[in-house]
C-alpha positions, 0 to 999 in steps of 0.5 A: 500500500502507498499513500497517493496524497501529497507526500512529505511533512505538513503543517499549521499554514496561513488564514486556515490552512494545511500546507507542504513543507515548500508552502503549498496548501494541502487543504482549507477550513472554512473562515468563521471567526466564532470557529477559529479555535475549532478550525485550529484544532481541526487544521492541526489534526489534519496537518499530522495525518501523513505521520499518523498513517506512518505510525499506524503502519509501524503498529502493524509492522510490530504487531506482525513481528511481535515486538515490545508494545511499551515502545509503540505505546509510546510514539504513539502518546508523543502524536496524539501530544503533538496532534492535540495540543495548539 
């Protein structure tokens, strides 16, 4: 399985938006200033999906391998951290 979308890191971008790391949008929320916070936290969601794709993989490479949990357990609490917190 290969991700077919936008490669490589994303992030927080400008007025609402989701951007490559060469600036490019990847995405845009809508601009309603009694939802920015929401917008936010949905925009920073957004912009850790191409890592959280790379994590879930690991999950099932260690799963099939048996491999100790406690170090998935934690990669897995720094994203969710990282993903959650504006």
């Amino acid at each position: 399985m290969e991700f077919k979308g936008t490669k490589g890191f994303w992030r927080l971008g400008v007025l609402g938006s989701v951007q490559n790391e060469r600036g490019e949008f990847i995405c845009e929320s809508e601009r309603n200033k009694a939802r920015d916070e929401e917008n936010n936290a949905n925009n920073l969601l957004i912009s850790y999906a191409p890592e959280m794709l790379d994590q879930l993989i690991n999950i099932r490479d260690w799963i099939d391998k048996d491999i100790n949990v406690s170090e998935c357990r934690t990669q897995i609490d720094e994203l969710i951290q990282k993903a959650t917190t504006i």
